[in-house]
Steps between C-alpha positions, in 0.01 A plus 500: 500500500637809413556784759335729346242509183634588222449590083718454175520925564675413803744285430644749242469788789716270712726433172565774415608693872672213529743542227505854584582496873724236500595367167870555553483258814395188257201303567546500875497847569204530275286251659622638848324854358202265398476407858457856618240594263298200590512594875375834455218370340403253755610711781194666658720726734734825518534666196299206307154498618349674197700253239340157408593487162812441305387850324497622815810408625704603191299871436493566882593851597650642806631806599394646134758260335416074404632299707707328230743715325432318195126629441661844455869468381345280188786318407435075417183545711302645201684200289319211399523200794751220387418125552752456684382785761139337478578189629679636768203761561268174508723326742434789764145545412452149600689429794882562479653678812812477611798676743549798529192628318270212614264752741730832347275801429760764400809471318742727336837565402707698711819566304684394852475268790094403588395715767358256811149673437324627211218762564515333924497179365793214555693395212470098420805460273618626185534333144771682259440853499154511668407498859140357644324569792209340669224655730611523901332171641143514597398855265385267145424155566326445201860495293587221693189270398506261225 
C-alpha cells in the first residue's frame, strides 16, 4: 500500500524535483529528496498541515518564497521527467524510506559543515552535499506512521 495516494501527474512532480534537487548526488541523493517530499505530504503538523497533496508539497509557499528552490530558479525542474527519475519517484511514492531522510522534513545544502539544527530542528545525518533534519520528537507523529 502506498503511503500516500498518488497520480501519473505526480510521479513526474516527484521526477522531476528530484533530478533538480539532487541530481548531482546520483540516485541516492535523489530518492533521499523523494523521501522529504513524501513526508510533507503525509505530515499533518508544523509547517505541513495545509499540504496533502504532492501539488501541494512541491508549490507550497512560505515566507513569500516556495519552499523548493527549484519551483522558482527553473532550471531541470521545468524539464521533462526522465525514466530513470520516475522509477525512483515511484519507489518513494510507494513506500521507500530510508536513513537519514527516512522521517526528514527539511533539507538543504549548506555550502559548509551541517548545522546540528535546521529552523530548531535536529539534524539526522547528511548524504553528499545535503543535510536532513527531522521534526524534535513528539511535535509530527504522523511522519513517523506507515
Amino acid at each position: 500500500m502506498p503511503r500516500i495516494k498518488y497520480r501519473d501527474a505526480d510521479v513526474d512532480l516527484v521526477a522531476r524535483m528530484m533530478r533538480a534537487e539532487g541530481e548531482g548526488e546520483g540516485n541516492q541523493g535523489m530518492l533521499y529528496i523523494g523521501n522529504v517530499i513524501v513526508n510533507r505530504a503525509v505530515a499533518d503538523c508544523l509547517d505541513f498541515r495545509d499540504v496533502r497533496t504532492i501539488e501541494d508539497v512541491i508549490y507550497q509557499v512560505q515566507g513569500g518564497n516556495y519552499s523548493f528552490e527549484a519551483v522558482q530558479k527553473g532550471n531541470l525542474f521545468y524539464s521533462p521527467a526522465r525514466e530513470n527519475e520516475r522509477k525512483l519517484a515511484r519507489r518513494v511514492l510507494e513506500n521507500w524510506r530510508d536513513h537519514p531522510a527516512k522521517f526528514a522534513l527539511w533539507y538543504f545544502n549548506p555550502y559548509g559543515e551541517c548545522p546540528p539544527t535546521w529552523y530548531d530542528q535536529p539534524f539526522t545525518g547528511q548524504f553528499k552535499q545535503h543535510c536532513f533534519y527531522e521534526p524534535i520528537a513528539g511535535t509530527c507523529e504522523s511522519v513517523y506512521r506507515g
